[in-house]
GUROTOR-228792 format. One record per residue (C-alpha): y, z, x; residue number from 1; residue in one letter. Coordinates in Angstrom, 3 decimals. Example, Ala and Ser with C-alpha at 12.3 -4.5 7.8 and 13.67 -1.06 7.14 Angstrom:
REM residues 2
ATOM         Y         Z         X    k  r
ATOM    -4.500     7.800    12.300    1  A
ATOM    -1.060     7.140    13.670    2  S
***
This chain:
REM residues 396
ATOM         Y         Z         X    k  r
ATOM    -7.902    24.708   -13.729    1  X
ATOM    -5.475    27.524   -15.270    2  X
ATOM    -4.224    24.428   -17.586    3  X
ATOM    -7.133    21.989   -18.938    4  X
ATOM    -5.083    18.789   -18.087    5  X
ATOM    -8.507    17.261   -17.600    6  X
ATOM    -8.752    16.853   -21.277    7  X
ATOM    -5.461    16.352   -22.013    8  X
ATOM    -4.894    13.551   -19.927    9  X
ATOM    -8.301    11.696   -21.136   10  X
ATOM    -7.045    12.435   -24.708   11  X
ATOM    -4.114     9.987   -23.816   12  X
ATOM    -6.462     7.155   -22.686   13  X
ATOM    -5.996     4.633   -25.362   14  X
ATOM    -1.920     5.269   -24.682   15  X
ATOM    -2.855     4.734   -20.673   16  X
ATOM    -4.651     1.416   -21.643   17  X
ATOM    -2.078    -0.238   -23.246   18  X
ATOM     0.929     0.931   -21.034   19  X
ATOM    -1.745    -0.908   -18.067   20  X
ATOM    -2.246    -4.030   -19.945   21  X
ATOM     0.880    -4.798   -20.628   22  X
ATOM     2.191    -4.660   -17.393   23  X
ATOM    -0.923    -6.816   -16.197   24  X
ATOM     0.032    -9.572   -19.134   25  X
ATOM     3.938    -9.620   -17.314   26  X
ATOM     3.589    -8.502   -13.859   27  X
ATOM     6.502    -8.822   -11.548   28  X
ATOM     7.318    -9.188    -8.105   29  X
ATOM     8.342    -7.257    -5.801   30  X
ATOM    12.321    -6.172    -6.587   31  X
ATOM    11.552    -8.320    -9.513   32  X
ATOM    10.221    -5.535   -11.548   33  X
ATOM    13.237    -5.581   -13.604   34  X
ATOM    11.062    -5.339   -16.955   35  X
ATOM     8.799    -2.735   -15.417   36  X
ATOM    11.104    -0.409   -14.489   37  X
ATOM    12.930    -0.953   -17.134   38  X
ATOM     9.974     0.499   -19.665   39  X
ATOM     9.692     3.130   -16.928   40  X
ATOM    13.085     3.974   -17.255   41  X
ATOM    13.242     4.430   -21.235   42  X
ATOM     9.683     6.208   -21.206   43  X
ATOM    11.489     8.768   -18.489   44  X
ATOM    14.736     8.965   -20.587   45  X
ATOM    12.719     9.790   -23.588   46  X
ATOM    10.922    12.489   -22.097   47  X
ATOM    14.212    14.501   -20.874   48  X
ATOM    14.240    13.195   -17.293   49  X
ATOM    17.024    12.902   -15.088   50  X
ATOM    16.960     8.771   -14.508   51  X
ATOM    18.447     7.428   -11.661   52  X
ATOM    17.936     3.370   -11.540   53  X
ATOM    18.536     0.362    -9.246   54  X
ATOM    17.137     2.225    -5.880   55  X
ATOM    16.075    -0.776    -3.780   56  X
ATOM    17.124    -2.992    -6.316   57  X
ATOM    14.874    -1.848    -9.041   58  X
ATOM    13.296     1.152    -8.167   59  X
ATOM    13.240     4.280   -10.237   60  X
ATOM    13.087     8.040    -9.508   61  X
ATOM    12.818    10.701   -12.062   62  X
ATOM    13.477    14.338   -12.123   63  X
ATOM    12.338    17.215   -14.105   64  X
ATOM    13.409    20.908   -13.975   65  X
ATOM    10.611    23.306   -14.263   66  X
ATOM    11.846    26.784   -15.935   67  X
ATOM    11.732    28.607   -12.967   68  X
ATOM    13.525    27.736    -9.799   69  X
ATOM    10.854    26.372    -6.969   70  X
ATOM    10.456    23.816    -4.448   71  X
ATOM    10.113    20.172    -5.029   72  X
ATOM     6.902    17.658    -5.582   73  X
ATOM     7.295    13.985    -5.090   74  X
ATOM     4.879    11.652    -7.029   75  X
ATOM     5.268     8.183    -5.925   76  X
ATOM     3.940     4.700    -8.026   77  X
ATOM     4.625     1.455    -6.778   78  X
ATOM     5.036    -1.215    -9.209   79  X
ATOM     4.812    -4.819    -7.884   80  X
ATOM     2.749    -7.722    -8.120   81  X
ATOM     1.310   -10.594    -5.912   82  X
ATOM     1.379   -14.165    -5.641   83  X
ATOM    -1.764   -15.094    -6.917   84  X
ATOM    -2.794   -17.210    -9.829   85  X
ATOM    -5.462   -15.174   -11.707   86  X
ATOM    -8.861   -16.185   -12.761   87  X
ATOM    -9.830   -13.443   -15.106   88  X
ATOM   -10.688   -14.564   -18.916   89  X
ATOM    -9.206   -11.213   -20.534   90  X
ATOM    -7.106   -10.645   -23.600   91  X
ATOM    -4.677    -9.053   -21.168   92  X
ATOM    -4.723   -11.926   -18.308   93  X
ATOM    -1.398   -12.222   -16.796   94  X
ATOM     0.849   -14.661   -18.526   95  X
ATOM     3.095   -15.254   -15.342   96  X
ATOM     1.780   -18.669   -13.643   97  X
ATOM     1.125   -17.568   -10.123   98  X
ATOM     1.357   -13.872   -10.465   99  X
ATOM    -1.134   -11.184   -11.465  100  X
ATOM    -1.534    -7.342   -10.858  101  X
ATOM    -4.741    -7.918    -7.766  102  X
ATOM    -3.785    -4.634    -6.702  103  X
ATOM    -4.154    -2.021    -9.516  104  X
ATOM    -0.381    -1.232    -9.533  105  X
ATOM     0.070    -1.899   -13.167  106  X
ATOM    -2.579     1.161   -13.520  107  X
ATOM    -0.768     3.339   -10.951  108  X
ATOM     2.615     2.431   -12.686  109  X
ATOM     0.774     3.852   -16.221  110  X
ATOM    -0.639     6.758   -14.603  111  X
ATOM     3.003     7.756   -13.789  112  X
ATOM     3.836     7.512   -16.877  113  X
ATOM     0.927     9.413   -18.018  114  X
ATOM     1.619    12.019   -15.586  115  X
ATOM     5.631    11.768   -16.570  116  X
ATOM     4.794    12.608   -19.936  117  X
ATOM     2.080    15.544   -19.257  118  X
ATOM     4.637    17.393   -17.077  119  X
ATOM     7.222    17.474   -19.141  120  X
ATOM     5.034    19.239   -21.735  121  X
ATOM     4.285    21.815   -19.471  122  X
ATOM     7.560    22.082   -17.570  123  X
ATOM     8.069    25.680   -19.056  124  X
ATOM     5.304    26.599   -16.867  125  X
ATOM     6.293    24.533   -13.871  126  X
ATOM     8.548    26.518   -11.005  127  X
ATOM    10.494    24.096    -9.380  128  X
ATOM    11.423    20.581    -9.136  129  X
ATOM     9.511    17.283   -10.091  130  X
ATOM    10.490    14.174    -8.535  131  X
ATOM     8.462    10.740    -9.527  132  X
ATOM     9.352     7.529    -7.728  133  X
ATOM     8.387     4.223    -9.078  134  X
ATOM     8.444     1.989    -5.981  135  X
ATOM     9.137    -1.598    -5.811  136  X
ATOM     8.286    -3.937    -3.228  137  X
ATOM     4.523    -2.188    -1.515  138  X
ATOM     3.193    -5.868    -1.294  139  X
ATOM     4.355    -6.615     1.988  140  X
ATOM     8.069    -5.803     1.857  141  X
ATOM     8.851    -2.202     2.581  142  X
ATOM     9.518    -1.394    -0.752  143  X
ATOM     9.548     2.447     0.602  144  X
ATOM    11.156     2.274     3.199  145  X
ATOM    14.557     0.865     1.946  146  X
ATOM    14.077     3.672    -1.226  147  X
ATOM    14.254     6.088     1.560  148  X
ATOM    17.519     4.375     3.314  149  X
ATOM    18.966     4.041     0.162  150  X
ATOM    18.287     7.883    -0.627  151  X
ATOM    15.650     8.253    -2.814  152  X
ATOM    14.565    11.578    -1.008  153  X
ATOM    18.005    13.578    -0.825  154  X
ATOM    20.271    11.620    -2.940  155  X
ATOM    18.870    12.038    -6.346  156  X
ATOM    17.838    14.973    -6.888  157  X
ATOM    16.591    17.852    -4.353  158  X
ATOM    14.946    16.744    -1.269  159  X
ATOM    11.078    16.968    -1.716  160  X
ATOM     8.780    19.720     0.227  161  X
ATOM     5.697    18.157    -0.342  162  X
ATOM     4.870    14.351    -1.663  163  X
ATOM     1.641    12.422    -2.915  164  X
ATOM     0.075     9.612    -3.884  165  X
ATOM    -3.207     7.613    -5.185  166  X
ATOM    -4.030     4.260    -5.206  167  X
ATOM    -6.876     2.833    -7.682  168  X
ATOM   -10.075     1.427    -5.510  169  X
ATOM   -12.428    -1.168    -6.521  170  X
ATOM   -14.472    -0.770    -3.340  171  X
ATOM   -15.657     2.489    -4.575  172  X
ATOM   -17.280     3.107    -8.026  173  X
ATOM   -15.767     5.262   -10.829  174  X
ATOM   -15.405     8.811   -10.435  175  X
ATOM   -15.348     8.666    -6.695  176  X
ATOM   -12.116     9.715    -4.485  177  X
ATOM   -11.427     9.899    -0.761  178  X
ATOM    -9.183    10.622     1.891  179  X
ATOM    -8.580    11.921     5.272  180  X
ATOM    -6.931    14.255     7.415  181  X
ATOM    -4.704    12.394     9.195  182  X
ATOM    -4.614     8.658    10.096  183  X
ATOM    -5.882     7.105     6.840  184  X
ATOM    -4.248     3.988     6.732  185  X
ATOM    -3.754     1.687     9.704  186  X
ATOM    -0.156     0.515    10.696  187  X
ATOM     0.690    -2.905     9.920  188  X
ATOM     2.466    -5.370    12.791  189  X
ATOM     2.880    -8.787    11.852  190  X
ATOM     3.206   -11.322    14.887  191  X
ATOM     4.262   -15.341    15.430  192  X
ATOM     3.560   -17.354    18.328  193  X
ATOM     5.517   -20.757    19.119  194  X
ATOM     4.126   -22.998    21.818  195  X
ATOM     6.316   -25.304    23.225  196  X
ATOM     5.044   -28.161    25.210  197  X
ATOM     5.612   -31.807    26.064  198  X
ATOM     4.222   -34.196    23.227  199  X
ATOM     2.282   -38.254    23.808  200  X
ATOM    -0.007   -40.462    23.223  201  X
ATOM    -3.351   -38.761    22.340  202  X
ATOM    -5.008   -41.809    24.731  203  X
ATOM    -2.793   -40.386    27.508  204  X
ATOM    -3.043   -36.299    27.428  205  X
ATOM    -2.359   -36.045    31.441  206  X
ATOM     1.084   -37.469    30.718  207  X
ATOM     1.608   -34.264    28.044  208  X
ATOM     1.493   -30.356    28.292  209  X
ATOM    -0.873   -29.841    25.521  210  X
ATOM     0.291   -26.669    23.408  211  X
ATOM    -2.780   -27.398    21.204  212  X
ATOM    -4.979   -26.797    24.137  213  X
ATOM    -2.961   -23.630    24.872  214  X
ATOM    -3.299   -22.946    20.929  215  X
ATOM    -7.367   -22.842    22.066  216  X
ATOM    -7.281   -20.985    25.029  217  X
ATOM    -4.684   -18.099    23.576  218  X
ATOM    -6.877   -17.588    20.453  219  X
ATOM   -10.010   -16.759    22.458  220  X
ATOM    -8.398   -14.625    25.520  221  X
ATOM    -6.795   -12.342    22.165  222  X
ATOM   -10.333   -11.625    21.329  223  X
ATOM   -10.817    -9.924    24.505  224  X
ATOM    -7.738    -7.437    23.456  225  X
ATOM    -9.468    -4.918    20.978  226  X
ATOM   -12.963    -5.547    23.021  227  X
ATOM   -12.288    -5.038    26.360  228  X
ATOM    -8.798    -3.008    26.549  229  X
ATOM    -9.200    -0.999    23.798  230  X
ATOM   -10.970     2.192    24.147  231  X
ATOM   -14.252     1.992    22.182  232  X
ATOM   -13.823     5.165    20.373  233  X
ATOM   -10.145     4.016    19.033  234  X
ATOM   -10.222     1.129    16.513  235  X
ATOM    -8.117    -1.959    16.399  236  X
ATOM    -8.043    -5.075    14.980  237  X
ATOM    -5.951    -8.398    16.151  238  X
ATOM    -6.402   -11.323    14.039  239  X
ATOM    -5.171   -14.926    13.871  240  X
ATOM    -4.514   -15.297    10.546  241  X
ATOM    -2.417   -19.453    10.869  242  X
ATOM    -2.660   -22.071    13.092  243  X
ATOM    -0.240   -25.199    12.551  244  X
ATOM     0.720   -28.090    15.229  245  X
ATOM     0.120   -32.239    15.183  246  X
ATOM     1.144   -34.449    12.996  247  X
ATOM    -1.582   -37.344    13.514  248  X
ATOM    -5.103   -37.509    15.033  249  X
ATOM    -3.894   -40.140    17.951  250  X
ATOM    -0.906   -37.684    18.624  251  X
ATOM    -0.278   -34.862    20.964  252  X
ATOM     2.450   -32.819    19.736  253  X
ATOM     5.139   -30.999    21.830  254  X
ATOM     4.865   -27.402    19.793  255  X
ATOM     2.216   -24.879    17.735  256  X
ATOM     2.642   -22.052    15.783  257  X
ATOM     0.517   -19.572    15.385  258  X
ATOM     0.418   -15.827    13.324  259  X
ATOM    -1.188   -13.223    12.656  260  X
ATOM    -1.503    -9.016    12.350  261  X
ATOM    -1.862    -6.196    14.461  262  X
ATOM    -3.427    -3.010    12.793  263  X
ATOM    -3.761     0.564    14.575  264  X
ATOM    -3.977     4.184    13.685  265  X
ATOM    -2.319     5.084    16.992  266  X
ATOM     1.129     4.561    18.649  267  X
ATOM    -0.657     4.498    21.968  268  X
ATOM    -3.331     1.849    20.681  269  X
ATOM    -0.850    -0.416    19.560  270  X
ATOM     1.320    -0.039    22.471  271  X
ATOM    -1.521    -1.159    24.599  272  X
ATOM    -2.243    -4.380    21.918  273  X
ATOM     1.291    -5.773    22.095  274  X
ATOM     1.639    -5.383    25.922  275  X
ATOM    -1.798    -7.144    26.155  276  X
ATOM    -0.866    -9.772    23.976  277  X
ATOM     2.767   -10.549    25.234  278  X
ATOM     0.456   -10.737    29.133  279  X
ATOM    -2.107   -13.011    28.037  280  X
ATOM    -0.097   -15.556    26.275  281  X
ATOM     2.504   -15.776    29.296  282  X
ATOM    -0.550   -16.256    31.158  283  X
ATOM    -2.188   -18.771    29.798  284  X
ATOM     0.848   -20.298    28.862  285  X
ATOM     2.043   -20.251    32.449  286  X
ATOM    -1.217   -21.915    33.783  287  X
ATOM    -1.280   -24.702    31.312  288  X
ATOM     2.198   -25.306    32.115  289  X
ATOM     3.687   -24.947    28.441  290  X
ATOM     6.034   -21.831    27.274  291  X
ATOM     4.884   -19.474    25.158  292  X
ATOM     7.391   -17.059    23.168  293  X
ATOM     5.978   -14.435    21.091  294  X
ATOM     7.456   -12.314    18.220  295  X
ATOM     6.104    -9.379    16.640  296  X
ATOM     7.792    -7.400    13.572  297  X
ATOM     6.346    -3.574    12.563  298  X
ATOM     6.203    -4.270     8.972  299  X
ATOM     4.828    -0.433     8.005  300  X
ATOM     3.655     2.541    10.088  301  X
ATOM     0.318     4.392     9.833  302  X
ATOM    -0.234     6.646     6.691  303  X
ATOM    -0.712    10.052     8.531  304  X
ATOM    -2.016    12.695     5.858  305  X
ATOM    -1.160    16.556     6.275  306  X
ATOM    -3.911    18.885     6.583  307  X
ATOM    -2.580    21.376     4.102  308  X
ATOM    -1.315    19.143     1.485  309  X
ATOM    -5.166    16.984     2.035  310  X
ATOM    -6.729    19.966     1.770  311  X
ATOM    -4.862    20.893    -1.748  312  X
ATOM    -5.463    17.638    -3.496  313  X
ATOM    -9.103    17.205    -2.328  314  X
ATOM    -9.467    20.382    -3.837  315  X
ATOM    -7.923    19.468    -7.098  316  X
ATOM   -10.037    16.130    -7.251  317  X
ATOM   -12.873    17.652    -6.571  318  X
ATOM   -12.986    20.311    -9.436  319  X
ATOM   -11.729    17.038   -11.695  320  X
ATOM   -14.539    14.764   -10.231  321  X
ATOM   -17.299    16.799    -8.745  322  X
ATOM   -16.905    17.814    -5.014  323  X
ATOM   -20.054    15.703    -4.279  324  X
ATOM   -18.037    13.241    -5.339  325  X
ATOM   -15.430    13.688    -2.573  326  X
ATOM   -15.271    12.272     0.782  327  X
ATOM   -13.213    13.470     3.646  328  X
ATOM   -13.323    10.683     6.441  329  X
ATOM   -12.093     7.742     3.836  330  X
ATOM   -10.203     5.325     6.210  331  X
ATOM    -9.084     1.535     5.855  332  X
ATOM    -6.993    -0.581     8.420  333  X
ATOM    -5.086    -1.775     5.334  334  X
ATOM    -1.816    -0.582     5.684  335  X
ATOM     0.458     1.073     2.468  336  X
ATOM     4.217     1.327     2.740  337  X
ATOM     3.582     5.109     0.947  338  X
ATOM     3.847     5.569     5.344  339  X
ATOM     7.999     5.584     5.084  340  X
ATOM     7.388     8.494     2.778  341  X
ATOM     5.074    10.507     4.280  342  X
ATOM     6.884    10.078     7.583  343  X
ATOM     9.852    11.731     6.589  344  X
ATOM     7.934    14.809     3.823  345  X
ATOM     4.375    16.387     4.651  346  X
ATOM     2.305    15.314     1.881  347  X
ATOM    -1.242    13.248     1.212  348  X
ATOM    -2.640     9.615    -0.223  349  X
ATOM    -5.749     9.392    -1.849  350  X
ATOM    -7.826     6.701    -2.566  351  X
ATOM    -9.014     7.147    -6.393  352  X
ATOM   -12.672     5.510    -7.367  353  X
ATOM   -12.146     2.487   -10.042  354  X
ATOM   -15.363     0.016    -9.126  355  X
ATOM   -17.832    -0.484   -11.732  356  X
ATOM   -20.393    -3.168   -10.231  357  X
ATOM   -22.014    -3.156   -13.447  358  X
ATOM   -19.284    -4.348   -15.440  359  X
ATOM   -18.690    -6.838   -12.749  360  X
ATOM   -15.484    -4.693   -11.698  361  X
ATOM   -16.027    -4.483    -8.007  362  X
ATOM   -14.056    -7.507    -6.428  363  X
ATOM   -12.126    -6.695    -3.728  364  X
ATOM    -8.418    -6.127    -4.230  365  X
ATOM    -6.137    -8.936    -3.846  366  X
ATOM    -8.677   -11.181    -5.144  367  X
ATOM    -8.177   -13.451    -8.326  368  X
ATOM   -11.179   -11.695   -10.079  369  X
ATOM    -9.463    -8.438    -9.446  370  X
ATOM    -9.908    -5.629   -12.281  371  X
ATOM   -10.496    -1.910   -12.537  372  X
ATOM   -12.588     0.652   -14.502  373  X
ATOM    -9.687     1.988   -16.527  374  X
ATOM   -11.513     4.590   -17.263  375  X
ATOM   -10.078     5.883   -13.959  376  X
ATOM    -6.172     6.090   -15.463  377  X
ATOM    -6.843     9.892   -16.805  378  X
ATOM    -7.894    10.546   -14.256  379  X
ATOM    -5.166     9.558   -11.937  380  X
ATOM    -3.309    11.689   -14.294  381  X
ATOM    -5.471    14.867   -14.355  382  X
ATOM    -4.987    15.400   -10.646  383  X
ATOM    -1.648    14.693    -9.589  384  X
ATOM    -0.265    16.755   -12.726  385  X
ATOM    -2.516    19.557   -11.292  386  X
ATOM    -1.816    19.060    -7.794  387  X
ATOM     1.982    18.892    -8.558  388  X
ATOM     1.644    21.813   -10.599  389  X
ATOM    -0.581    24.443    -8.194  390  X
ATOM     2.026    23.391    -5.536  391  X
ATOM     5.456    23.688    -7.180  392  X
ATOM     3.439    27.461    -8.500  393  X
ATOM     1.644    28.678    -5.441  394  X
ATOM     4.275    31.382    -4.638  395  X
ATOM     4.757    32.614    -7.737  396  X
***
């Protein structure tokens, strides 16, 4: 590295800690973060940044002039919490009943700010434009992709040429990163299925068209969707995630529910999932004599990774971590709304190595044991300043 931000950014780890713990003790949902982006706000408005606020309700972008004129780098942090009640015994434990940081986005929001500060005491040797975006709203509700109907890429500031990302992850250990050319992230459907019958007496089913029966039948003929109509080479998953119908044990009732999520790399894939489903549920429906009606909502498209922009910050990570500490073919059918983004600017998402089994830090995320090695925050730092900066400099 021209620039040892290596160093730099691991001499700001005790600032990187505390930025992360308080955000875990008030975490926020999502476009609730009202107090998180307000502290990301001021910290940007200290440093010199153009500050543009309220973007999806409370999301915040940031902009930096380098000295010399350039293109433009997109950093994106999302900010939100979840619904979960957490069990940790910390000194920084979340003290928001029913909400806690499972996700490591208090850590992404601090490496932002890390990174916020680091490039602004370099921008005299920055050509071109800086743009960070601290997302709300990841968890779920498309935090990104109303940021990018409400402007966030052309409005405020230039439109960006290349954008990137990292998320903090438990399920590999410290000083590991990964990512893919590609598909890295699986799209995200979710679906709802009513079934609408004719309710009784649970002594007298053959005067009733039992949806629970239906219910029964429908789950088991969706298994057959990812293992008999899916290629085998492709990968697919359909799950059930509720079932709800009856009231009483001596009752039949005249509707279920049932829901779930669809997740796929490929447009073809899923196309083939939800033409599947929609036939087997009519069927069965149909031959049970009960009426099926299903729904299904595309809650965030696949994060596809450009090759050049991969290849640029698996270089950078490498050099920071170790390139036997890189892998190339890092893929998860979780799904990450960082998709809207990438979608519309070529750019890359990297998965960034916070586990520490040893330290009992490897619970999965979204669990209520969830914490991270934050020994991993400079690092964050260290290579998106440095992939930020060899891009917005490669011309020149």
């Amino acid at each position: 590295m021209s620039t040892d931000y290596q160093a730099q950014a691991h001499a700001m780890q005790d600032q990187l800690v505390a930025w992360r713990r308080d955000l875990h003790m008030h975490p926020e949902m999502g476009f609730e973060e009202i107090r998180t982006a307000g502290i990301v706000a001021e910290h940007l408005k200290s440093l010199g940044y153009q500050v543009h606020t309220g973007i999806a309700k409370t999301g915040v972008v940031g902009v930096l002039q380098g000295a010399r004129p350039g293109p433009t780098v997109m950093l994106r942090f999302d900010m939100d919490a979840l619904p979960i009640q957490e069990a940790n015994q910390v000194a920084y434990s979340s003290q928001t009943p029913g909400v806690m940081h499972a996700c490591g986005h208090d850590g992404h929001v601090a490496i932002g700010m890390g990174v916020a500060a680091l490039l602004q005491r370099h921008r005299d040797e920055l050509a071109g434009t800086v743009k960070l975006v601290f997302q709300p709203g990841e968890e779920g509700m498309n935090g990104a992709e109303v940021m990018v109907k409400e402007g966030a890429l052309d409005k405020y500031g230039p439109r960006p040429d290349a954008a990137f990302g990292l998320h903090l992850w438990t399920q590999s250990p410290l000083g590991q990163a990964g990512t893919t050319v590609g598909p890295m992230m699986a799209a995200a459907d979710r679906w709802s299925l009513t079934i609408k019958g004719r309710g009784g007496h649970g002594a007298q089913p053959h005067q009733t068209a039992d949806p629970l029966v239906a219910t029964a039948h429908i789950i088991s003929a969706l298994q057959t969707i990812v293992s008999r109509n899916v290629n085998p080479q492709k990968t697919a998953v359909v799950t059930v995630g509720t079932v709800n119908g009856g009231t009483a044990f001596n009752i039949i009732p005249s509707q279920a529910e049932l829901s779930g999520t669809i997740r796929t790399f490929e447009k073809k894939v899923r196309e083939i999932i939800l033409q599947r489903m929609e036939a087997l549920c009519q069927g069965v429906a149909s031959g049970m004599g009960v009426e099926a009606d299903l729904k299904v909502d595309l809650l965030t498209p696949a994060v596809v990774n450009d090759a050049a922009m991969t290849s640029l910050i698996q270089q950078v990570a490498g050099e920071v971590l170790g390139q036997e500490n890189m892998r190339d073919d890092l893929r998860t059918m979780g799904s990450e709304d960082m998709a809207y983004f990438l979608n519309e600017v070529p750019g890359s998402f990297m998965f960034l190595g916070a586990g520490n089994a040893a330290r009992g830090l490897d619970y999965p995320h979204h669990n209520p044991r969830f914490d991270f090695d934050e020994a991993a925050l400079p690092l964050g730092v260290a290579i998106l300043v440095e992939t930020a900066t060899r891009f917005l400099n490669r011309a020149t």
